[in-house]
Phi, psi and omega in degrees: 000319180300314191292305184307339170273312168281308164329301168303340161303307183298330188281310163299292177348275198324323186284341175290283166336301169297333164278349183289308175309312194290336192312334183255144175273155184303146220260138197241112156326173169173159214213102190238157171227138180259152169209120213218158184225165180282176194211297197241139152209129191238150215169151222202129181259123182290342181055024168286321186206166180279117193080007145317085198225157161200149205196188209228117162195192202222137181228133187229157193190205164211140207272087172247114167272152178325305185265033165105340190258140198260146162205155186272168179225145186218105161279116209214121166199163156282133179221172216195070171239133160239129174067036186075051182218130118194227184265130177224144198227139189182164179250129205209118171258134181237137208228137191243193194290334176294000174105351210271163184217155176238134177252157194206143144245112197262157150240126180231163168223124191290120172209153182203131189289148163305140157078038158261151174254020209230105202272144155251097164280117186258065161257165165260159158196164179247172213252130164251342141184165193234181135237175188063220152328348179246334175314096192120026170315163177211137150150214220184148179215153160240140191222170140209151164179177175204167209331107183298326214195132183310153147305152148189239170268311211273300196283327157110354221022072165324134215220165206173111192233152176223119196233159179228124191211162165264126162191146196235123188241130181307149186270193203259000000 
């Protein structure tokens, strides 16, 4: 009788445990280009060296993925650059037309050659929630690209990203 109860205790595990493995679907590449503009930025010269600065801001754009599909994008991080070159760190919501939205977390690194006025921007980021249809999201995206246009009044400093991600969604 002891063995049949624990066998059976072993056996529901396993089955739990193996539906918990099926429950997620298999992880789908994918392939996107972003284009985005400053909307907000505020900023402060650390005054250690010239053109030191950090600060704060917000970039809104839009999202086209390779198989057609659109989202507005809305950015907020913090950067910690001199003479255009450092760290930038932000949170990026992407919201598609059916409402459903994917939240993300970067890291970027900021870099600009002597005597270009023109920044190159590289992250990674991981996917931290999702909702709707994404909801229980998993994965990753790399993105790069760089500033088509300088910040200023007129241009905003317009971006160009040609980005690649992974993401695995629980099934249904």
């Amino acid at each position: 009788m002891k063995k049949i109860i624990i066998t059976t205790m072993l056996a529901l595990i396993l089955l739990v445990f193996s539906g918990i493995l099926i429950t997620q679907a298999g992880a789908e590449d994918f392939k996107c280009k972003i284009t985005n503009y400053l909307t907000k930025a505020e900023y402060i010269p650390v005054g250690d060296v010239k053109g030191h600065i950090v600060g704060l801001y917000e970039r809104r754009g839009l999202v086209l993925f390779e198989n057609g599909e659109v989202a507005t994008l809305l950015s907020r991080g913090t950067f910690d650059w001199t003479a255009g070159n450092g760290p930038v760190e932000f949170y990026t919501k992407m919201t598609f037309k059916d409402g459903s939205t994917t939240w993300s977390k970067s890291h970027a690194t900021a870099t600009r050659a002597p005597g270009e006025k023109l920044t190159l921007i590289k992250f990674t980021s991981e996917y931290v929630k999702g909702t709707g249809r994404f909801k229980g999201i998993k994965g990753s995206l790399s993105c790069e690209g760089k500033y088509v246009t300088p910040y200023s009044k007129e241009t905003k400093g317009d971006l160009c990203l040609e980005c690649t991600g992974t993401r695995t969604l629980p099934s249904k």
